[in-house]
N, C-alpha and C positions, 0 to 999 in steps of 0.2 A: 106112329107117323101115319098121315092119313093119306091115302093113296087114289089116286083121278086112273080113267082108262087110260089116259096118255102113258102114264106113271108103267103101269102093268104091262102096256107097248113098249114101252126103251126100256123097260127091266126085261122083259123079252131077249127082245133082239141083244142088246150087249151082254145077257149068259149067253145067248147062240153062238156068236159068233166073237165077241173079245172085244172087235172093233170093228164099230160104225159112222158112218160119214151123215152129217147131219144132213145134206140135203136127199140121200135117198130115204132115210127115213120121214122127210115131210115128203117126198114123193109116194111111196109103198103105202101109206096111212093116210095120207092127204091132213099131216098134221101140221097146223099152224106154227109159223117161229116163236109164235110167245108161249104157247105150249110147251113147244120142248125146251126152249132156254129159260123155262118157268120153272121144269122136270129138271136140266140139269143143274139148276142152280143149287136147288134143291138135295139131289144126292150128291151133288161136287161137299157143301161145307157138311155134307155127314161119313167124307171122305170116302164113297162106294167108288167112285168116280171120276174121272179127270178128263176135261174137254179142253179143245184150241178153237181156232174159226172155223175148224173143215170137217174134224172128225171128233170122237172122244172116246174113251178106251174104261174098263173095270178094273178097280183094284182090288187086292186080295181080302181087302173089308167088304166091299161090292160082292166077291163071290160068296164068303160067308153067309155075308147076312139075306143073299137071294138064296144059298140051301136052307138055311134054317127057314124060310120063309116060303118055301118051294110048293106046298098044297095051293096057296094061297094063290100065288102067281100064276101057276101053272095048270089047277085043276079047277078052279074057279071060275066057269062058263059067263063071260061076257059079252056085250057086242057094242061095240064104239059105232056109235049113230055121226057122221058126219054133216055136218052143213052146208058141206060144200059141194055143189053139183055142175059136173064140165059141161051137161047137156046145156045150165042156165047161161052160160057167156059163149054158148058157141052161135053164130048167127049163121044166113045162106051167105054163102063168097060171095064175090066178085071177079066178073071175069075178067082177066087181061085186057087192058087199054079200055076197059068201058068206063064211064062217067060215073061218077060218085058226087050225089049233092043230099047233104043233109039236112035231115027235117028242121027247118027253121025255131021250129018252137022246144027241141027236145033242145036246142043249145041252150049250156049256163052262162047265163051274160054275166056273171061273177068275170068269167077269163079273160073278158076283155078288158074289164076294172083293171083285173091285176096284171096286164099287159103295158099299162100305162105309164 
């Protein structure tokens, strides 16, 4: 089976800890939803695994096959490069009751098509 960084992140965390809540893990890792419902779709039909909407849990196949697999996961020096950077969508506020007019030309006149 061929395994992505994400994959070696939630095989991680659920031998840590048992059970994980899907949205701290795209909080902690700053991993996308299709990543990880990519990941557990993935170990779900090879039975390691069993997810709902909120959280998902290891089954006793999951823990096997992450010990027999344990140099791999565990000792395998990697480093997950993100894309995503908060400094890029963060902008200066705005103060309280001050005016707010936007630059004319940055708007998508698309929205107003689709407004119609």
């Amino acid at each position: 089976m061929k395994l992505f960084s994400e994959d070696i992140i939630i095989l991680r965390e659920i031998y840590t800890f048992k059970k994980v809540y899907l949205y701290d893990l795209h909080k902690k890792y700053k991993l996308s939803p299709a990543q990880i419902i990519r990941s557990l779709k993935k170990f779900s039909e090879k039975k390691m695994l069993e997810y709902n909407n909120v959280e998902f849990f290891i089954t006793q196949i999951g823990v096997d096959w992450i010990e027999a697999n344990k140099s791999f996961i565990f000792l395998k020096r990697f480093e997950y490069i993100c894309s995503y950077d908060d400094n890029l969508y963060k902008r200066n506020k705005i103060d309280i009751n001050k005016l707010y007019k936007p630059k004319i030309y940055k708007i998508d006149y698309t929205l107003f098509k689709e407004g119609e």
